[in-house]
Phi, psi and omega in degrees: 000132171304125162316163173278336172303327223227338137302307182295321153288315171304341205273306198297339178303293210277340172273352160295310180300312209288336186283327195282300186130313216299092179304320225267305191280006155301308223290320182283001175281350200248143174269165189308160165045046172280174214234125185224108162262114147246130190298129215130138196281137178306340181295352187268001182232048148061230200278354198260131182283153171271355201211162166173163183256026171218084197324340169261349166305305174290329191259333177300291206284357176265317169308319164297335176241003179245148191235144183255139146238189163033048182289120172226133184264146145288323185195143196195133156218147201238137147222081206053242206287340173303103167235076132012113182233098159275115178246141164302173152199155168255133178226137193240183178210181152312160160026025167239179154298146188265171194214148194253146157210240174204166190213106163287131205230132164246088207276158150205120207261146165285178206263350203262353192089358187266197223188090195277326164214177158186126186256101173269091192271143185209164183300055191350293165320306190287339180288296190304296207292340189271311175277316185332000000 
C-alpha cells in the first residue's frame, strides 16, 4: 500500500498529464484492465461511453473532447488503498464557452501504485449540455 503522501502525488501527477492532454503519460497511472466510471445514465454523455474495464477505452475520446485548466484539488482523503478527491476544474469542449465546475473522484490504488479503478461524479446536466 501506497503511503498517503506518496497516493496524493500520484493522483495530482496524473491529473498534471490530464491538464496537459498528455494521453500516454495519464495511460501509465493505470493498471491492465482498470475499471473507469463515471456516475450517471449514459443517456447524458451523446456518444461518449461512461464506463469501461479498460480505462483508457473511456478516458481517450474524454481527453479528446474536453480540454482541463485551471485545476484545483479542494478536499482529499486517503484511506488505506482509497483516495476520494473533490476538484475545481475549468473545463472547455469546441464551439462552447469554457465553464468551471467540480468533479468528485474515488481512486482505488493497487499495492504496485497503479490505479485500479476510478469512479467519477461530475455534473451530468452540464456533460449533456456540453456533448450535446
Amino acid at each position: 500500500m501506497l503511503h498517503r503522501d506518496d497516493a496524493v502525488a500520484l493522483i495530482r501527477n496524473l491529473y498534471e498529464a490530464r491538464v496537459r492532454g498528455d494521453k500516454a503519460a495519464v495511460a501509465a497511472y493505470w493498471a491492465d484492465n482498470a475499471h473507469f466510471e463515471i456516475a450517471g445514465h449514459q443517456s447524458r454523455a451523446g456518444d461518449l461511453s461512461l464506463k469501461a474495464w479498460n480505462a483508457m477505452d473511456a478516458i481517450e475520446p474524454l481527453i479528446d473532447r474536453f480540454t482541463f485548466s485551471d485545476l484545483e484539488a479542494l478536499e482529499t482523503v486517503v484511506e488505506g488503498g482509497k483516495v476520494m478527491v473533490v476538484w475545481r476544474v475549468t473545463v472547455t469542449t469546441e464551439g462552447k464557452p469554457p465553464v468551471s465546475t467540480r468533479l468528485c473522484d474515488l481512486f482505488t490504488l493497487g499495492d504496485d501504485g497503479k490505479i485500479t479503478s476510478l469512479i467519477q461524479f461530475v455534473d451530468t446536466a452540464l456533460m449533456r449540455d456540453l456533448v450535446g
